[in-house]
C-alpha positions in Angstrom: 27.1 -11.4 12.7 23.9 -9.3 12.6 20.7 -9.5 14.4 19.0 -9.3 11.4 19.3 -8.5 7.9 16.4 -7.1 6.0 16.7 -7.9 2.2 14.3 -4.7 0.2 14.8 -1.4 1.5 11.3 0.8 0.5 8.2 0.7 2.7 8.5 -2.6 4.4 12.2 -3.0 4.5 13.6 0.2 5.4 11.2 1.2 8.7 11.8 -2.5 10.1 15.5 -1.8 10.0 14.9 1.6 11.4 12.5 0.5 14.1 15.0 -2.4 15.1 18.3 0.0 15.0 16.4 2.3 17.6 16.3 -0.7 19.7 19.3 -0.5 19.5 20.4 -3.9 17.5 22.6 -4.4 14.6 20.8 -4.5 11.0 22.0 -4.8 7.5 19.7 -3.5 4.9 20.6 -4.3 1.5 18.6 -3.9 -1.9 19.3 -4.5 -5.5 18.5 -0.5 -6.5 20.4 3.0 -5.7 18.7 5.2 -4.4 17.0 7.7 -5.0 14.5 5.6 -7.4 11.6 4.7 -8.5 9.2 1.9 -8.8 5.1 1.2 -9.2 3.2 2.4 -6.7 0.1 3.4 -5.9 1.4 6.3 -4.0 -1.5 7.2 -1.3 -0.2 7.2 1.8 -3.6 7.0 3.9 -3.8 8.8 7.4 -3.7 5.5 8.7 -0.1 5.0 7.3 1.0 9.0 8.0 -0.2 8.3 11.6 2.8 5.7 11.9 4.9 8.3 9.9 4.3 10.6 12.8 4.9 8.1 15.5 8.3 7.6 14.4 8.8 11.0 13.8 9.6 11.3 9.7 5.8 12.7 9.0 7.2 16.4 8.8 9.9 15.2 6.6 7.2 14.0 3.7 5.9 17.4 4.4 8.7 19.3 4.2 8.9 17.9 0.3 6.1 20.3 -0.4 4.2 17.2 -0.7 0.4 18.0 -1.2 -1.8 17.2 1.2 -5.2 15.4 0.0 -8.0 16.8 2.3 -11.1 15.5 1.1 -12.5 12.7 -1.1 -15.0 13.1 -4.1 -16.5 9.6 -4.3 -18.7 8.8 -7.2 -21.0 5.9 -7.9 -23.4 5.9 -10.5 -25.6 8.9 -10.3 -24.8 9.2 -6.5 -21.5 11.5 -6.0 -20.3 12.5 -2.5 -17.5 14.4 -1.3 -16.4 14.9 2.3 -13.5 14.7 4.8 -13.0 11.2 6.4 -12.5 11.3 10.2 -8.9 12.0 11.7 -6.8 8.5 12.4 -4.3 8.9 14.9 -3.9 13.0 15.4 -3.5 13.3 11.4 -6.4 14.5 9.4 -5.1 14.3 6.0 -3.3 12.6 3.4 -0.6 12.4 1.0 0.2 10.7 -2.5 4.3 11.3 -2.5 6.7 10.4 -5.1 8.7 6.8 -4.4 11.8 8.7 -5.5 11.4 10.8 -2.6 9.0 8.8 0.0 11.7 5.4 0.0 14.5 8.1 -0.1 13.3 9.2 3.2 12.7 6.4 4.6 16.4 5.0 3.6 17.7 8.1 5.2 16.0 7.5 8.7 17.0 3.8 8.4 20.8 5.4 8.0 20.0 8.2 11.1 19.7 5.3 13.3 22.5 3.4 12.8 21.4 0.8 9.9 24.4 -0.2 7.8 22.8 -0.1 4.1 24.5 -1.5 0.7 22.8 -0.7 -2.4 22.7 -2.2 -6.1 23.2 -5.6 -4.2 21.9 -8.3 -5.6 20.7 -11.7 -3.2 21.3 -14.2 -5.5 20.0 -17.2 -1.9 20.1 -17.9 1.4 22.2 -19.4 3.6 21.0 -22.2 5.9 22.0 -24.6 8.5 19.5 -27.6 10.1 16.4 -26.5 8.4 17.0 -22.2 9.9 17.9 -19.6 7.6 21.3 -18.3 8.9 21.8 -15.7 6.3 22.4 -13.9 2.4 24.5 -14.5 -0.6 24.5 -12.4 -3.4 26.6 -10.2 -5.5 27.5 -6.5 -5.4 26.8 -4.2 -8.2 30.6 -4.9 -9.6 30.0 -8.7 -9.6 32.1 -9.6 -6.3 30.2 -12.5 -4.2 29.3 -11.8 -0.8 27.5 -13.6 1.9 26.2 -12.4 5.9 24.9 -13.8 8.8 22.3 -13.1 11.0 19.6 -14.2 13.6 17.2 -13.8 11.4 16.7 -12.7 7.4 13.4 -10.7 6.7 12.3 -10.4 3.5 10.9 -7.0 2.2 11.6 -7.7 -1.3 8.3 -6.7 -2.9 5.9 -9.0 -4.8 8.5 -11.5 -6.1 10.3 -12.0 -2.9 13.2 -13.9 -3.2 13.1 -14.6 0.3 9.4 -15.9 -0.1 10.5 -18.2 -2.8 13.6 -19.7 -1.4 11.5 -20.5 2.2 8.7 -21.9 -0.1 6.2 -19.3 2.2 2.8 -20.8 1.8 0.3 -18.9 0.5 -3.5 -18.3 1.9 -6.7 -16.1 1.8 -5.5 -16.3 -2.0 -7.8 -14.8 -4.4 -7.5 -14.6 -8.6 -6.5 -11.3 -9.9 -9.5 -9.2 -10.6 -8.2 -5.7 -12.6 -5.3 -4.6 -14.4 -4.6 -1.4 -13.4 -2.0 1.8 -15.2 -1.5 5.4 -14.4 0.4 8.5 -15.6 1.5 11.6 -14.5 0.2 15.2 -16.0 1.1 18.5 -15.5 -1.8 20.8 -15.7 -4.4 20.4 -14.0 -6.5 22.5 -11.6 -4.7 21.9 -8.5 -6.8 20.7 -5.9 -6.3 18.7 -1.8 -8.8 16.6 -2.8 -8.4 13.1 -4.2 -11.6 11.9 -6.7 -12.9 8.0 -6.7 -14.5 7.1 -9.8 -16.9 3.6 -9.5 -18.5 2.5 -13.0 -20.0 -0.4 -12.4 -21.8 -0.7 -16.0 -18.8 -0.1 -17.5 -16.8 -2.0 -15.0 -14.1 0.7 -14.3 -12.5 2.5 -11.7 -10.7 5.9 -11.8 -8.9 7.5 -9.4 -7.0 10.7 -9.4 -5.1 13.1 -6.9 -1.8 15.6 -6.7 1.4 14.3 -6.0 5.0 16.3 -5.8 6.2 18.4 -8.6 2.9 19.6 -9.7 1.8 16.8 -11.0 -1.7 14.3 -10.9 -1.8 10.9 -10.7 -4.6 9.4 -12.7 -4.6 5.5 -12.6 -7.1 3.9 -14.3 -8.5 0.1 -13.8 -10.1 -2.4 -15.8 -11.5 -5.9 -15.5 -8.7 -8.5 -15.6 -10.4 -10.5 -18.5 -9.7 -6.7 -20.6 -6.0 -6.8 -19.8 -5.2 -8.2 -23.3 -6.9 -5.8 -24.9 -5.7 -2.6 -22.8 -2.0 -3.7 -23.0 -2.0 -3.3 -27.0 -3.4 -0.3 -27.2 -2.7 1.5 -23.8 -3.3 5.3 -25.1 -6.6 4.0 -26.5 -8.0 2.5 -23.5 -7.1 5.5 -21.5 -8.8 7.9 -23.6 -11.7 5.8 -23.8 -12.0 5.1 -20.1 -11.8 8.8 -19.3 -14.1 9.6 -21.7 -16.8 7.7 -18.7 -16.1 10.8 -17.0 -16.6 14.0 -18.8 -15.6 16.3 -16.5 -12.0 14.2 -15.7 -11.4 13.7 -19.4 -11.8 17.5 -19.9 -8.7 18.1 -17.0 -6.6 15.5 -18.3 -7.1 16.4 -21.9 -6.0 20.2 -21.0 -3.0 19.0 -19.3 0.4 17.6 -20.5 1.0 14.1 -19.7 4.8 13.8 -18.3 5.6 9.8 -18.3 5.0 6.8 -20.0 1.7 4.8 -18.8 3.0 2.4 -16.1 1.1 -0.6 -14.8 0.4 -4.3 -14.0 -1.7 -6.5 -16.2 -1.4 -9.8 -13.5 -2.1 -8.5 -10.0 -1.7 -11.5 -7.6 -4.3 -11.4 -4.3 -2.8 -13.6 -1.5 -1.2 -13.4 2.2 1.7 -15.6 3.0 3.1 -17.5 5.8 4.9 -14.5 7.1 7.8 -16.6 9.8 9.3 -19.6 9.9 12.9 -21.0 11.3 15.0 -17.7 11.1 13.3 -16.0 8.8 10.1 -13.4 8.4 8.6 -11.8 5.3 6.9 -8.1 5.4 5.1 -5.8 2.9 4.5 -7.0 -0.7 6.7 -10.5 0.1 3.7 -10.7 2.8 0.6 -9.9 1.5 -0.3 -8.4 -1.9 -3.9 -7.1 -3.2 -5.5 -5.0 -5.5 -4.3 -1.8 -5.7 -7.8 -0.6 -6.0 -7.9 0.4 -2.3 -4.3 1.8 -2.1 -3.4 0.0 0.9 -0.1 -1.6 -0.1 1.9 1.8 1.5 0.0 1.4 4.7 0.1 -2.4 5.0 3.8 -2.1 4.7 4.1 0.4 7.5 2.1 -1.7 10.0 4.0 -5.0 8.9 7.5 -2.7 9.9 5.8 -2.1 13.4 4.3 -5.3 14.1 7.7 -7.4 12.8 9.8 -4.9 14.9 8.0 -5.3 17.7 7.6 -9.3 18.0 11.8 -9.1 17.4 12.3 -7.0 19.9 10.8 -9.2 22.6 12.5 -12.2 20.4 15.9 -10.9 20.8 15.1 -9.7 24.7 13.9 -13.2 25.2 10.6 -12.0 26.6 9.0 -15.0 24.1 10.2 -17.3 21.6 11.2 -17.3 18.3 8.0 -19.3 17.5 5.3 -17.3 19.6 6.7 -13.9 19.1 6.1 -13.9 14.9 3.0 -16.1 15.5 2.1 -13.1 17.4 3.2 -11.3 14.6 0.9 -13.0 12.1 -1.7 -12.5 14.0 -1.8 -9.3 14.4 -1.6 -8.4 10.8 -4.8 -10.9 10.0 -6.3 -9.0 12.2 -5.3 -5.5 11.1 -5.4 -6.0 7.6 -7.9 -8.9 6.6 -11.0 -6.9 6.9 -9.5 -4.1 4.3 -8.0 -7.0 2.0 -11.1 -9.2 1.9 -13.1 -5.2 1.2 -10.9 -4.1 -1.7 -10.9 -7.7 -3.4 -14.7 -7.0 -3.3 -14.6 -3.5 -4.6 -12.0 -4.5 -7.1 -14.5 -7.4 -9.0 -16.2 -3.8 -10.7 -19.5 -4.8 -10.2 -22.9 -3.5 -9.2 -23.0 -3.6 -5.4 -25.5 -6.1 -3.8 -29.0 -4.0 -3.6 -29.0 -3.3 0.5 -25.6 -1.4 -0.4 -26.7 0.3 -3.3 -29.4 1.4 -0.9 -26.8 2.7 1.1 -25.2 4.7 -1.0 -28.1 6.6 -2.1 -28.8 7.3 1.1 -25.4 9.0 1.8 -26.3 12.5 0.0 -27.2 15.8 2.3 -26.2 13.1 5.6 -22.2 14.9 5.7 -21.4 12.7 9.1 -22.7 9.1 7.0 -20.6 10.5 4.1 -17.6 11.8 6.1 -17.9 8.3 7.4 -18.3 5.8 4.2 -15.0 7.7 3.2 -13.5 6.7 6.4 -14.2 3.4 5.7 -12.6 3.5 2.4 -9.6 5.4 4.2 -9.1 3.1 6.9 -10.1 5.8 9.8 -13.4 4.2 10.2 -13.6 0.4 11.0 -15.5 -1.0 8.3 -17.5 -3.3 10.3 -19.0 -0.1 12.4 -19.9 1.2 9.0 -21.1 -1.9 7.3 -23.0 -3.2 10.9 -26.5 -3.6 9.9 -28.0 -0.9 12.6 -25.8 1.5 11.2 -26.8 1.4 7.8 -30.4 0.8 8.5 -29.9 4.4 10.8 -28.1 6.3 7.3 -31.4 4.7 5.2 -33.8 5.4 7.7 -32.8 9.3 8.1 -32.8 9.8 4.3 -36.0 8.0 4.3 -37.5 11.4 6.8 -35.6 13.9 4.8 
């Protein structure tokens, strides 16, 4: 029997088993892919998320890759554009955009390192339970034989349609209707730069986003309005070239590069948290909480989840609390880490015009580099956004462009 079994082994799934192994209990981490491989992704990994990276000691590994870092952010809205370096989160000052292939291989191998037994291609086909408590997996292996384990408790990090969720019937809150649809590609080509560029239209009502990721390549990922996902999906090449052509200067780079993959996407992009615990279970990452990708939080999220989980079944399993308390401890903690940035990017993620005292914001951020350096931040997740929204704050930005 295990102490726990963690079903999904990519951001969520694989640190949770790592962090638990180094406490030294006995984890079984299966998923239904091989790795190395791929899967949708937003790929930023935000300071916030490298600072766990480098608590656990696998940051130097992502950059050992040859990873690019991303030093600065171009942020444009309307006619106001800004670039600038958000503040240092943690002792790291940058960030990346890796490759899954390489980012979840990682993380799988450090999962191995500390003593996580790990089965690929496995499929969970249900859980096993006794008197209302999840006890446990079934499932087949890649060559069809039927299996089934045991443990104190089953986590499920199994991504956006979580097999765990369903079968516990998690409930669902702070749920929200899907607002874009959102695709990217990969090009080989252009100008090479550690800067990542933010794209706002909000007469047009889209959002581009582009930054370098391993292999010499750029991401660009393009969102819509999810009312246009219809129309986008049967004609994808279109509505990329027409979206780009919003930005001159982006369409130009893209155009004189080479794309090198299929455009990849989602057209229905669920916004919700769920009941993360319950009798022998606990659900992390995408099975937890899912949003927009607009913000490119998902990465990040997951980390925390993998800290906070481990962390409440640690002093579950050491008896130091209950069961009960420990994850409701657990939830807790990620409301309050994470709400604030879901409830901002299902905001920024409706594409349009900001409310006027923001707008009057924004146009105060040019030739103010702290304010700017700042308002990045707060899209990063180094600054808090409530100390960059709080009302004396942005009536101190507006007031010192107001005497310039």
């Amino acid at each position: 029997m295990y102490d726990a079994i963690v079903v999904g082994a990519r951001c969520a799934g694989s640190p949770t088993a790592m962090l638990l192994a180094r406490h030294g209990y006995r984890v079984l981490l299966v998923d239904k892919a091989a790795f190395p491989s791929d899967t949708l992704s937003t790929h930023f990994l935000k300071r916030t998320g490298c600072s766990l990276l480098k608590r656990w000691g696998l940051l130097d590994r992502v950059v050992a890759t040859g990873c690019p870092p991303i030093k600065e952010l171009t942020f444009q809205f309307g006619s106001v554009k800004v670039t600038g370096t958000p503040p240092a989160y943690g002792g790291v000052d940058v960030d990346y955009a890796p490759r899954r292939t390489i980012l979840d291989n990682i993380l799988l191998e450090a999962a191995l390192e500390a003593g996580v037994e790990v089965r690929q291609g496995l499929k969970v086909t249900g859980l096993l339970k006794s008197d209302g408590r999840v006890t446990g997996i079934r499932g087949k292996s890649a060559s069809g034989e039927a299996f089934q384990e045991c443990a104190r408790i089953v986590i499920g990090a199994d991504g956006l349609g979580s097999l765990v969720a369903r079968e516990v019937k998690a409930e669902k809150y702070f749920e929200a209707p899907p607002r874009t649809c959102a695709y990217y590609a990969y090009y080989r080509g252009m100008p090479r730069e550690e800067r990542a560029e933010l794209y706002l239209l909000d007469r047009e009502r889209r959002f581009l986003l582009t930054f370098p990721t391993h292999d010499g390549l750029n991401v660009v990922f393009l969102f819509w309005p999810f009312e246009d996902n219809r129309k986008v999906r049967a004609d994808l090449e279109g509505s990329f070239g027409e979206t780009l052509n919003f930005v001159p200067d982006l369409a130009k780079r893209v155009r004189g590069a080479t794309r090198e993959s299929n455009i990849h996407g989602m057209h229905l992009i669920p916004n919700y948290f769920r009941k993360p615990f319950g009798p022998g279970w606990a659900l992390a990452g995408d099975a937890a909480l899912h949003r927009d990708p607009i913000t490119a939080q998902g990465i990040t999220n997951a980390f925390h989840d993998a800290q906070f989980l481990s962390d409440a079944l640690d002093d579950v399993f050491l008896e130091r609390a209950s069961e009960t308390d420990a994850l409701a401890g657990y939830e807790a903690q990620r409301i309050a880490a994470l709400k604030p940035l879901y409830d901002y990017t299902i905001q920024i993620a409706q594409l349009q015009p900001f409310p006027p005292e923001i707008l009057e914001l924004l146009n105060a951020l040019p030739g103010n580099q702290p304010a700017i350096n700042d308002f990045l931040g707060s899209f990063i997740g180094s600054v808090p956004l409530d100390h960059f929204y709080d009302p004396d704050n942005m009536r101190r930005i507006v007031a010192a462009a107001r005497t310039v």
